[in-house]
C-alpha positions as a Python dict, from the first residue, in 0.01 Angstrom:
ca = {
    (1, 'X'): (0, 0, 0),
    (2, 'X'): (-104, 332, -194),
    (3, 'X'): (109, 583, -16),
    (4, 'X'): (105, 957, -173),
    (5, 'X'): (347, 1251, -154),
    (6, 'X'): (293, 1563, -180),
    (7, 'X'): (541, 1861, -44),
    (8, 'X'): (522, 2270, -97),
    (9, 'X'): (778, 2443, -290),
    (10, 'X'): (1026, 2584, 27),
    (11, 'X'): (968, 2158, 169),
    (12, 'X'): (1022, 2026, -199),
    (13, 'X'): (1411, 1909, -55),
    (14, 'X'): (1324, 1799, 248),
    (15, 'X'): (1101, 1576, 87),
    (16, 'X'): (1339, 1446, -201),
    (17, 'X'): (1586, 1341, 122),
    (18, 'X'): (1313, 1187, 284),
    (19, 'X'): (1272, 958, 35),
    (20, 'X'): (1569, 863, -40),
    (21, 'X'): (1625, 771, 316),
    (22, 'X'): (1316, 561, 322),
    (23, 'X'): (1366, 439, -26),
    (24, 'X'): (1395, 65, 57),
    (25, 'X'): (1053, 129, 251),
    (26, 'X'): (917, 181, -43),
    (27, 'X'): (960, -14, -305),
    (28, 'X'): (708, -290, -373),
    (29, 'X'): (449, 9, -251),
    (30, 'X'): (233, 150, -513),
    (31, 'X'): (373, 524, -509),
    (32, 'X'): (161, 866, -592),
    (33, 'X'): (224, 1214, -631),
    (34, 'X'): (178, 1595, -727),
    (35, 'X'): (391, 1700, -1059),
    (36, 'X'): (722, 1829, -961),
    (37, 'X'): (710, 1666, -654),
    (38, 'X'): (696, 1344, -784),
    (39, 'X'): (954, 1440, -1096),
    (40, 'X'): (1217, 1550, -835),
    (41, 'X'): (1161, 1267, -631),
    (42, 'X'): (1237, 1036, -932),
    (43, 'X'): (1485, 1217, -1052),
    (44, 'X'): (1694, 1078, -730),
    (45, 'X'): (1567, 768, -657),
    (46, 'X'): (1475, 446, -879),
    (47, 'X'): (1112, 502, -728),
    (48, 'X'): (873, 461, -969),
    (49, 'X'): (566, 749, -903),
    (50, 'X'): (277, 796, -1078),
    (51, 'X'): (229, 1169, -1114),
    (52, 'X'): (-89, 1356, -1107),
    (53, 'X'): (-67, 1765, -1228),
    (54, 'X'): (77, 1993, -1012),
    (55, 'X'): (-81, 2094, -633),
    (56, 'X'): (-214, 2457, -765),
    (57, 'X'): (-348, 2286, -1082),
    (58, 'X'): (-520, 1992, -888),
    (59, 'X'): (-297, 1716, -822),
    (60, 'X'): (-399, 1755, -424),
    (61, 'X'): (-778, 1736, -561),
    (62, 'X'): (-650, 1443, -793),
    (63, 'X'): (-512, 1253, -484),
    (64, 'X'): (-806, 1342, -273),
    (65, 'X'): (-1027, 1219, -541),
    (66, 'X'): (-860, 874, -396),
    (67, 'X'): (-874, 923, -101),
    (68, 'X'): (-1216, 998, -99),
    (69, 'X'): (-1286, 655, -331),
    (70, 'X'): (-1083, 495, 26),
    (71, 'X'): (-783, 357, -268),
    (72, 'X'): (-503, 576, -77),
    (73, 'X'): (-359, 456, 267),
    (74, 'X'): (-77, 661, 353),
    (75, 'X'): (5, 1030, 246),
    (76, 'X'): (348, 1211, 332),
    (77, 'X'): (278, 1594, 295),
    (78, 'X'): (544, 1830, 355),
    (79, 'X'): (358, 2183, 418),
    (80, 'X'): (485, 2494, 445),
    (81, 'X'): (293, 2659, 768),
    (82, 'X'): (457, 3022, 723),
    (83, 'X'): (396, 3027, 318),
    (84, 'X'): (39, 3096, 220),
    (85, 'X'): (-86, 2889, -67),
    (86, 'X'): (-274, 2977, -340),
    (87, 'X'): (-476, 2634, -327),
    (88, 'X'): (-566, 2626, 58),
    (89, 'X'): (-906, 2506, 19),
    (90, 'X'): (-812, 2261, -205),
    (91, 'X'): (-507, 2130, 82),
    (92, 'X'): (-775, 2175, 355),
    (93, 'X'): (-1048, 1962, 154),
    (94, 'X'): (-768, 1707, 108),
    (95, 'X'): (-659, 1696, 494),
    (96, 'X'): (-1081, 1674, 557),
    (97, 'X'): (-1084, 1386, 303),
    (98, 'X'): (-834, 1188, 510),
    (99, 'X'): (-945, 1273, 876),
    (100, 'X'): (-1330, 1111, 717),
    (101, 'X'): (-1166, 808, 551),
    (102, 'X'): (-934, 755, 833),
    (103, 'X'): (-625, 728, 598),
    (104, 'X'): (-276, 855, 811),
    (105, 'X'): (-159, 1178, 685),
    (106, 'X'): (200, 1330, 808),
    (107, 'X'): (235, 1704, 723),
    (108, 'X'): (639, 1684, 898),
    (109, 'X'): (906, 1494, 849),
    (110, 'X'): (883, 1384, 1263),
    (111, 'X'): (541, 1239, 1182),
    (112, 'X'): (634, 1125, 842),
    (113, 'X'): (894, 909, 992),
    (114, 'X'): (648, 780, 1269),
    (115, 'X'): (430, 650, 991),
    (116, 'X'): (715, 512, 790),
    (117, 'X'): (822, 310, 1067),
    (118, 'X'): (499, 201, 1143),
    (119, 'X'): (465, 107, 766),
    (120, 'X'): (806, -96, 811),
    (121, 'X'): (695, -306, 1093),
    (122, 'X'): (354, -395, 924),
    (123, 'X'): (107, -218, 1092),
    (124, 'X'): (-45, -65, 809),
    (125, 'X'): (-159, -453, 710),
    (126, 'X'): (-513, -343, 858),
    (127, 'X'): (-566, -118, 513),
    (128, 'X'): (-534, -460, 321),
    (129, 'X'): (-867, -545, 458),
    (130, 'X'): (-1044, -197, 329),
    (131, 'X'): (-919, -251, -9),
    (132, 'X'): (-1084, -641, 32),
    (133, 'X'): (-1411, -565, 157),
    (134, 'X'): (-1537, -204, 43),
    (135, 'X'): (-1854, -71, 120),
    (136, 'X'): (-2167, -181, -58),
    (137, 'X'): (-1956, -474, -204),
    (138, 'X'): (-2066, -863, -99),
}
């Protein structure tokens, strides 16, 4: 699975812990994520994440550029509802990108752990037939 994380400054811990919970989830998965997001992450795990550029300098477009191709099945975003952010438009084109492609996005840790759970009993297996049969492929 191609899960992604991405997490706002003030939620940048919360995430890191998260992870590191969930870090035997994990492995095997192909991981993705913003800059310093993903660095942090790294930094206290032995998760390896490939990093795109920071949120505010297009690492949510850079994710959503995936998810819009239909190559990302599971994003963990940690928002920050009372924080306005520079880049809204870019996190709301992202959220619109996943609610079209149907890929699960959890913006809380209560939801993230609801899909992590999910993603630890196998019922995420239904993505492995997207990636097999894409759209205007035979």
């Amino acid at each position: 699975m191609n899960i992604a994380f991405i997490a706002h400054d003030r939620k940048k811990d919360e995430m890191v812990n998260f992870v590191i919970a969930y870090e035997h989830v994990f492995q095997g998965h192909s991981l993705y994520s913003t800059g310093t997001t993903g660095a942090r992450i790294m930094e206290q795990t032995k998760l390896n994440i490939h990093r795109f550029m920071s949120g505010p300098l297009g690492g949510d477009q850079q994710i959503g550029a995936l998810v819009a191709q239909n190559e990302m099945d599971l994003i963990i975003f940690l928002r920050d509802p009372l924080m306005a952010q520079p880049h809204e438009p870019d996190i709301i084109a992202l959220l619109r990108l996943c609610d079209v492609q149907g890929i699960p996005v959890a913006t809380n840790v209560a939801t993230g752990e609801l899909l992590v759970r999910a993603l630890q009993r196998g019922d995420f297996a239904w993505r492995e037939l997207v990636h097999k049969y894409k759209p205007g492929e035979a």
